[in-house]
C-alpha positions in Angstrom: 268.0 121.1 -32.6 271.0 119.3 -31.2 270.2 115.7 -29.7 271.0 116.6 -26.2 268.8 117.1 -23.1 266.3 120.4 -23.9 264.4 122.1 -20.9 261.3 124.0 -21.9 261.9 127.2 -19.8 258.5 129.3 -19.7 259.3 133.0 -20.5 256.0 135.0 -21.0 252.2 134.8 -22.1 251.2 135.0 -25.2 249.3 138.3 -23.8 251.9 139.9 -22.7 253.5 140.4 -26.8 252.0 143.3 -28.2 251.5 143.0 -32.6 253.7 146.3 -32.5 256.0 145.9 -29.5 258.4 143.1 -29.1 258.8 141.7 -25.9 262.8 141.8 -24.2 263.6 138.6 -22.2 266.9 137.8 -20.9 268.7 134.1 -20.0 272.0 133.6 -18.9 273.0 137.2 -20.0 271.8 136.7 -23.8 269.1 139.6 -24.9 266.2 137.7 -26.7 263.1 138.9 -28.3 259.6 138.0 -28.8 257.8 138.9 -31.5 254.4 138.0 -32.4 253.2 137.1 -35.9 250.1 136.7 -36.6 249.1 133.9 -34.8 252.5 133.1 -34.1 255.4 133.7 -31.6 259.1 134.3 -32.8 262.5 134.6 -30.6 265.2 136.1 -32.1 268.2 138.3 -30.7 267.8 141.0 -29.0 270.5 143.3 -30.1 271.3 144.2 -33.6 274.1 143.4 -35.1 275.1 146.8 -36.4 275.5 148.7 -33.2 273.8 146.0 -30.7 271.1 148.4 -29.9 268.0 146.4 -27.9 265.6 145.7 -30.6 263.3 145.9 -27.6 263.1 149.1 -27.4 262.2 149.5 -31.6 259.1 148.6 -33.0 256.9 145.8 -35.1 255.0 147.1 -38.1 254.9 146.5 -41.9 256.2 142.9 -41.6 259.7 143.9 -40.1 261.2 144.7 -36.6 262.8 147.9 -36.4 265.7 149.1 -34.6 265.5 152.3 -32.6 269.1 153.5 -32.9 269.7 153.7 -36.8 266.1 151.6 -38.1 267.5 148.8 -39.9 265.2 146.2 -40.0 264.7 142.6 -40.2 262.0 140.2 -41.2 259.4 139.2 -38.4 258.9 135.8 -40.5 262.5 134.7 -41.0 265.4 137.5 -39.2 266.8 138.3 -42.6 267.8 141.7 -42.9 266.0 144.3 -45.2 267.0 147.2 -47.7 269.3 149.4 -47.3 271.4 147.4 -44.9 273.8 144.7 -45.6 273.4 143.0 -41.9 273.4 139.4 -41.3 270.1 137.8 -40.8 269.2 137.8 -36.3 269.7 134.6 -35.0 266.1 132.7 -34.0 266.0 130.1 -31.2 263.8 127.2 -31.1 260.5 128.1 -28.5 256.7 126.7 -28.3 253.4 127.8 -26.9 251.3 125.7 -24.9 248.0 127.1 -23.4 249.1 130.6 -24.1 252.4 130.1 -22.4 255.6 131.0 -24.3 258.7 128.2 -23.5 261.8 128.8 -24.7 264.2 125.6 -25.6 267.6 125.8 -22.8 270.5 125.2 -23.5 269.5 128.0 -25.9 269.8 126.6 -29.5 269.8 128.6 -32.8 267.1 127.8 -35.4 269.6 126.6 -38.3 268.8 129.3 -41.4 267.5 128.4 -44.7 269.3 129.0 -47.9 266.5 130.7 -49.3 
């Protein structure tokens, strides 16, 4: 994360992410999505890159988020984009949970990807 001033915006409860429904918030116009993993909670982009359809309105389930218009799908644990598509990886922004409370860093800033 950049060495700037971050404010921890709080953006949901933990309760409030189904494990099969990710969870559409919006900040300064951008479409974000939380996801929850296991014991953890992702935010990634909210539209998909192929069409920009709200990955909100897809589901969770085998590992992967899937989008409603034409189900390409991306990795819950890292964004990356599965078979069958050739999509780039969604973008995932830096967030933490404290007592159940979902914060979100602002300015929004982009989890740098691995070269894996």
């Amino acid at each position: 994360m950049k060495k700037e001033t971050v404010e921890w915006r709080t953006v949901a409860s933990v309760d409030n992410i189904a494990a099969d429904r990710p969870l559409e918030i919006i900040i300064d116009e951008t479409f974000l999505l939380l996801v929850k993993v296991m014991d953890d909670i992702k935010a990634y982009q909210g539209l998909c890159p192929h069409q920009f359809a709200r990955l909100s309105m897809g589901t969770v389930s085998e590992g992967s988020i899937h989008c409603p218009r034409h189900k390409a799908c991306f990795d819950v644990y890292n964004g990356k984009c599965g078979p069958g598509w050739q999509l780039p990886a969604l973008r995932q922004y830096h967030i933490r949970v404290d007592a159940g409370e979902v914060a979100i860093a602002y300015p929004l800033s982009v989890i740098s990807p691995r070269n894996e």
